[in-house]
MARSEKOL-747075 format. One line per field, with one value per residue (C-alpha): residue number from 1; residue in one letter; x, y, z. Coordinates in nm, 4 decimals, always signed. Example, Ala and Ser with C-alpha at 12.3 -4.5 7.8 and 13.67 -1.06 7.14 Angstrom:
n c(1, 2)
res c(A, S)
east c(+1.2300, +1.3670)
north c(-0.4500, -0.1060)
up c(+0.7800, +0.7140)
//
This chain:
n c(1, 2, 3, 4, 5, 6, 7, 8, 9, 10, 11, 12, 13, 14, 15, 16, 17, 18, 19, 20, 21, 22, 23, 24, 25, 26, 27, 28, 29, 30, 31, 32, 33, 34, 35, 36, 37, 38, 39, 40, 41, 42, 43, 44, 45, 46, 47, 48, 49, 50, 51, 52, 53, 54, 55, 56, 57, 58, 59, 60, 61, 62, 63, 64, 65, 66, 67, 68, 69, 70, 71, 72, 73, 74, 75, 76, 77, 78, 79, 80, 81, 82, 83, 84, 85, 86, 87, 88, 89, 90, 91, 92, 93, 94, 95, 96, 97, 98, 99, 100, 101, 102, 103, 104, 105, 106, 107, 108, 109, 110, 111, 112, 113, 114, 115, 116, 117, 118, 119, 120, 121, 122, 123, 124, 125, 126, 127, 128, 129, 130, 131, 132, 133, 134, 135, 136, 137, 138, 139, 140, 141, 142)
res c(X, X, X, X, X, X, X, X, X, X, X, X, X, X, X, X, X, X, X, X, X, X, X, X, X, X, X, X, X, X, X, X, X, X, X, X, X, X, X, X, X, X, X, X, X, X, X, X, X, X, X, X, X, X, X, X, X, X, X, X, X, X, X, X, X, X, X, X, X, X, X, X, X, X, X, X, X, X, X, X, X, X, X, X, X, X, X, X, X, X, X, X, X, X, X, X, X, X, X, X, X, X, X, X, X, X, X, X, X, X, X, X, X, X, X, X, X, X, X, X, X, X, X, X, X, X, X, X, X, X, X, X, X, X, X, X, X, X, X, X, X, X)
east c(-1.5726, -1.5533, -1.5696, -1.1774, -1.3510, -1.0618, -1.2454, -1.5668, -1.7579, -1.6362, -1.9439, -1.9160, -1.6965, -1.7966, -1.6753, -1.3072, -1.0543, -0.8578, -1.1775, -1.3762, -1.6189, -1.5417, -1.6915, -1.9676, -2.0106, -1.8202, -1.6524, -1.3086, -1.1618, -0.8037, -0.6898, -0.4349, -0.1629, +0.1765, +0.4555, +0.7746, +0.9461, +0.8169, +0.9518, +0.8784, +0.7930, +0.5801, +0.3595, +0.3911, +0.2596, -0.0650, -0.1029, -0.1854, -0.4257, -0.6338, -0.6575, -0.8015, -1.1019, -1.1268, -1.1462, -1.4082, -1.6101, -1.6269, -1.7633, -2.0499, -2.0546, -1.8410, -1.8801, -1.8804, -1.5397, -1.3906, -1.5597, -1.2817, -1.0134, -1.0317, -1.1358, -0.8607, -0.6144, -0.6941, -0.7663, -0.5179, -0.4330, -0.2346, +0.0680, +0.2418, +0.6229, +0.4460, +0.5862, +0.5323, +0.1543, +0.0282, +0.2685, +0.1408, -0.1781, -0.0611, +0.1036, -0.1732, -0.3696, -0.0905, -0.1388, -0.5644, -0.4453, -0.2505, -0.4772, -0.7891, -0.5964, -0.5512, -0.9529, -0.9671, -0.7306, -0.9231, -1.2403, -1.3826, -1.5693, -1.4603, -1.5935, -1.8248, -1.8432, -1.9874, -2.2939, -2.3121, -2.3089, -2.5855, -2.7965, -2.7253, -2.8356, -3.1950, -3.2556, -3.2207, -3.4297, -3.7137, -3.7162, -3.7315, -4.0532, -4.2170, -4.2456, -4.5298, -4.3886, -4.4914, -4.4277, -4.7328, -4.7097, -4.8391, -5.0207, -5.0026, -5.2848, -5.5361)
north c(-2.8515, -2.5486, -2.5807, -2.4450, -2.1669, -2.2677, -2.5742, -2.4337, -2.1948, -1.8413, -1.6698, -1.3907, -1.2137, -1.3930, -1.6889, -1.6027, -1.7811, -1.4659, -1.3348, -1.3591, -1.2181, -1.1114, -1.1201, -0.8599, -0.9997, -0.7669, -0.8708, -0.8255, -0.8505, -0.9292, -1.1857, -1.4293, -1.5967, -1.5061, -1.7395, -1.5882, -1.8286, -1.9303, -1.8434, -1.5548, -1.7408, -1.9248, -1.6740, -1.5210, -1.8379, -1.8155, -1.4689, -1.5753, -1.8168, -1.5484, -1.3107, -1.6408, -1.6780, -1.2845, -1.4031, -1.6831, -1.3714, -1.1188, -1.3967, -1.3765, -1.0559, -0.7692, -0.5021, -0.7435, -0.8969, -0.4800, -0.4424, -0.7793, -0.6065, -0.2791, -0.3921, -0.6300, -0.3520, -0.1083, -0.3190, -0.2596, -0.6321, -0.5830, -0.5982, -0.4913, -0.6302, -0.9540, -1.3034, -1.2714, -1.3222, -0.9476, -0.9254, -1.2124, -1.0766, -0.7525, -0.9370, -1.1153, -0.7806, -0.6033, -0.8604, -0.8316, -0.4868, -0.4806, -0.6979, -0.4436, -0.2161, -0.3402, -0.3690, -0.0004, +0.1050, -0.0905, +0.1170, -0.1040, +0.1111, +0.1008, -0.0177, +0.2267, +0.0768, +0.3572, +0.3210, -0.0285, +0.0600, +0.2922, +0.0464, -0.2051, +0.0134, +0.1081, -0.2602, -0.3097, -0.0122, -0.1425, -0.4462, -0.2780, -0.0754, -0.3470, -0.5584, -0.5074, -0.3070, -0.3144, +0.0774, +0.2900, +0.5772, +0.9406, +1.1592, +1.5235, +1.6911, +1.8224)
up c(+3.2611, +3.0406, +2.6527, +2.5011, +2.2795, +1.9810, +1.9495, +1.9074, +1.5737, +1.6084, +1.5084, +1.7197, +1.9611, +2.2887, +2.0808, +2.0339, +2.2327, +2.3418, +2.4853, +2.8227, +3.0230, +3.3644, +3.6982, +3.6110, +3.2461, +3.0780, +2.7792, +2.8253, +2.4220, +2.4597, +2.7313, +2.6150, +2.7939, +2.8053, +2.8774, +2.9458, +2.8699, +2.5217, +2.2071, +2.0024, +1.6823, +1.8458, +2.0279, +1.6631, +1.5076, +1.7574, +1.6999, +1.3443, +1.4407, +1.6901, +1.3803, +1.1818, +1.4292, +1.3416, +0.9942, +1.0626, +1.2244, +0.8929, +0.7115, +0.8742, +1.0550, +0.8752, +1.2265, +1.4791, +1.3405, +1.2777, +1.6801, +1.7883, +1.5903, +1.7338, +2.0633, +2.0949, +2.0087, +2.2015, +2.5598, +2.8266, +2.8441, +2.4557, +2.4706, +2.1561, +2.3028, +2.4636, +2.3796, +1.9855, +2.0043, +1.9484, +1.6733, +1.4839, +1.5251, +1.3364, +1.0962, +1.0502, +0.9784, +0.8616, +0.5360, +0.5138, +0.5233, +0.2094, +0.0371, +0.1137, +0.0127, -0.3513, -0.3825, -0.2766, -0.5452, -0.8023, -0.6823, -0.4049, -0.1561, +0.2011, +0.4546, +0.6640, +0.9840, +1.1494, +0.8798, +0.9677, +1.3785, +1.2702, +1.1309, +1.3454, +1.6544, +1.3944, +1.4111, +1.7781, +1.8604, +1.5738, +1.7496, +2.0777, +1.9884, +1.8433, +2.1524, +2.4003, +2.6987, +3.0366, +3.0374, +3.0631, +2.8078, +2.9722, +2.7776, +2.8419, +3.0217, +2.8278)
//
């Protein structure tokens, strides 16, 4: 039987309950179920909980948890009029939004997640080269 992901630590994005990965392993990061005959508040209310696993997520992982935001938003499967879930999501950001934005105006830096994808990919390529490799290396001729 398969584990419900909500029950489980969100510690990264393969983790989140409105994720999966398909047939091919892709992670597809936005797939949640619409009914269309629920109510709007409370596909609202859940759309508050999804952003809290995101929340769960930048404790421990600052770009991974910007990577589900961003991801989520911009995967074909969002659907910004659908059921009340994607806007509690927003609203959800909407209000870490305003509250990051206070920390900025008191001097905070922002967040540079395209220096932290840098050195993310650094560290995965040092750790790369510093495992043996079955690769022969070719030297020039001389």
């Amino acid at each position: 039987m398969a584990e419900n992901k909500i029950t489980t630590a969100v510690k990264c994005r393969d983790d989140l309950s409105f994720t999966w990965r398909n047939e091919g392993g892709r992670l597809i990061n936005w797939n949640v179920p619409h009914d269309p005959r629920g109510k709007w508040d409370d596909g609202r209310r859940v759309g508050r909980q999804l952003f809290g696993e995101v929340e769960s997520i930048a404790g421990l992982d600052e770009l991974e948890a910007f990577r589900a935001i961003s991801f989520a938003m911009n995967n074909p499967g969002w659907r910004p009029t659908g059921w009340g879930i994607e806007i509690g999501f927003t609203e959800a950001l909407a209000a870490a939004a305003i509250i990051g934005l206070r920390v900025i105006r008191d001097g905070a830096d922002r967040y540079d997640f395209e220096g932290e994808a840098k050195k993310e990919l650094q560290a995965e390529l040092a750790e790369a080269n510093s495992k043996p490799s079955n690769v022969v290396q070719l030297r020039p001729a001389q």
